[in-house]
C-alpha positions in Angstrom: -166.7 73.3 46.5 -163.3 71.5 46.7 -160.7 72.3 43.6 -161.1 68.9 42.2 -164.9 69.7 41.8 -163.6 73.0 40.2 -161.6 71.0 38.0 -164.1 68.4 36.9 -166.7 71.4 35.8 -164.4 72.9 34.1 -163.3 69.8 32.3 -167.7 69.3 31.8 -167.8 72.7 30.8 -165.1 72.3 27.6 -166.2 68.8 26.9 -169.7 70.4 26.3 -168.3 72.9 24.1 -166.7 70.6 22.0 -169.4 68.5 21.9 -171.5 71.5 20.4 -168.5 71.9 18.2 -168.6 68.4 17.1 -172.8 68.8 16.6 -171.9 71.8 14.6 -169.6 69.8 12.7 -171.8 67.1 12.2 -174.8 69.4 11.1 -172.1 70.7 8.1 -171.6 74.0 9.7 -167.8 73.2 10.2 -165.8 77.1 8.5 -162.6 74.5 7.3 -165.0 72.3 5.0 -163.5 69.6 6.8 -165.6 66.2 5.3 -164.8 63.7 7.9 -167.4 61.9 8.9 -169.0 62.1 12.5 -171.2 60.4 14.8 -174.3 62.8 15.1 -175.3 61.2 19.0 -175.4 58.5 21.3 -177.5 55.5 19.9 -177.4 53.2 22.6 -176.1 53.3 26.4 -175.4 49.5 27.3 -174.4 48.1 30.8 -174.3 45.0 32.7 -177.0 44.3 35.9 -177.7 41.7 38.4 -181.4 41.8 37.6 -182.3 43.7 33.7 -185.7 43.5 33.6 -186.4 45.1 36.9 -183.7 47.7 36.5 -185.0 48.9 33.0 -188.3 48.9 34.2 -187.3 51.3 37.3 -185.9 53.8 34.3 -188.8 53.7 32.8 -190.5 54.2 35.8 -188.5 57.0 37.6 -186.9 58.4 34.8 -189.3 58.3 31.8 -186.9 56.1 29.9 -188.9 53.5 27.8 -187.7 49.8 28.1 -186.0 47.9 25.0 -189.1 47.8 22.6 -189.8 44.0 21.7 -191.1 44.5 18.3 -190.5 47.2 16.1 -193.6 48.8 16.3 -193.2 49.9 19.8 -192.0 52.7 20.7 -188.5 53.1 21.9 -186.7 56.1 24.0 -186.0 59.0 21.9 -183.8 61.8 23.1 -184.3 65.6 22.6 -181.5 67.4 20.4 -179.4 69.0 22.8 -175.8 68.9 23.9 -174.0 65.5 24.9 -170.9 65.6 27.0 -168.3 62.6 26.3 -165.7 62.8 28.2 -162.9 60.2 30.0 -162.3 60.6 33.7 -159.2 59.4 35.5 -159.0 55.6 36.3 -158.6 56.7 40.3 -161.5 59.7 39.9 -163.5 59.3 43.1 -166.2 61.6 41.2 -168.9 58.3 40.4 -168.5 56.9 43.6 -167.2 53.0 44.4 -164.3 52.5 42.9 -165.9 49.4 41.0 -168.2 51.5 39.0 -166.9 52.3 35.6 -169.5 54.4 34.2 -171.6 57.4 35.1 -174.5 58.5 32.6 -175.6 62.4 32.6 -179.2 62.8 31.8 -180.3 66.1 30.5 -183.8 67.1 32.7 -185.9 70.1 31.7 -186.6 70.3 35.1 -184.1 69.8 37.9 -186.4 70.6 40.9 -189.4 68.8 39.5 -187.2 65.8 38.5 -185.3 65.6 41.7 -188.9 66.0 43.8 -190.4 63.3 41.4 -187.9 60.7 42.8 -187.2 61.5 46.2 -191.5 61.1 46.0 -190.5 57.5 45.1 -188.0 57.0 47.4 -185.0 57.8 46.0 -182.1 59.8 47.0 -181.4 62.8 45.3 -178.3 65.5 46.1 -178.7 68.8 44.0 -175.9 70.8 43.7 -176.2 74.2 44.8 -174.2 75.9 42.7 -175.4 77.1 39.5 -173.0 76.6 36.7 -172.2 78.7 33.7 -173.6 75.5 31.7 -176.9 74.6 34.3 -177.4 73.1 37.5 -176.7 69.5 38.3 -177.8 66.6 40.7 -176.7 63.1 41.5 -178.3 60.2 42.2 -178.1 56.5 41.9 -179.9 53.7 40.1 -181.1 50.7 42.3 -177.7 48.6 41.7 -175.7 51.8 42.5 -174.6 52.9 38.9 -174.0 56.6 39.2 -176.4 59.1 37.3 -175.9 63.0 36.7 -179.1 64.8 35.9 -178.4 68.7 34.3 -180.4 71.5 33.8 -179.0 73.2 30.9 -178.7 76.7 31.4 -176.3 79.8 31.1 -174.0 79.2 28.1 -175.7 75.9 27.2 -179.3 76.4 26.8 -179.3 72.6 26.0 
């Protein structure tokens, strides 16, 4: 592990504690009484793509991520409660990959080995880290038009 990776765990490690803060905060368990409102979670993740349709449906496909409902009585994706990391990188962070990518989404899996064995079945790339973190283990991979994703096993400190 290279001290830039150190960094950037650590920097993943605090921005999930304050996220669990900011959950707590949001659920009315903040001790100062503070009444600001907050958001209580990510409601949408938008992004451009050279072909939509096929990229959603290889989400849903690999991932489990249902496609944009298109009526309201389908079902859409629905997360499970659980931690959510937000945090801004460095403009020149080499952590996602090509330069041109501005984004990298982390996915929380309940299952990293099963998850990462599950795509590398359907062809696709997989690198899990070896190192177990005080917060869960983590793997990359990328989507079919190269947009960076981070799957995590909560563990350790961060049950999820």
């Amino acid at each position: 592990m290279q001290p830039e990776d150190f960094t950037r765990r650590t920097a993943l490690g605090f921005a999930v504690g304050a996220a669990a803060t900011l959950q707590a905060n949001a659920m009315g368990l903040n001790p100062k009484g503070d009444t600001m409102e907050r958001v209580t979670g990510i409601g949408g993740f938008f992004f451009r793509a050279k072909d939509p349709k096929a990229l959603a449906q290889w989400y849903a496909d690999q991932l489990g991520i249902n496609t944009i409902p298109q009526s309201y009585d389908a079902t859409p994706w629905r997360q499970e409660a659980g931690t959510t990391a937000f945090a801004p990188f460095k403009q020149d962070t080499t952590y996602f990959g090509d330069m041109r990518l501005q984004w990298m989404i982390n996915f929380r899996v309940r299952d990293l080995d099963k998850m990462a064995a599950q795509l590398r079945a359907n062809g696709t790339n997989v690198e899990i880290d070896p190192e177990t973190y005080p917060n869960g283990r983590f793997a990359k991979l990328a989507d079919p038009e190269g947009n960076p994703i981070q799957l995590w096993q909560p563990g350790g400190v961060d049950k999820g």
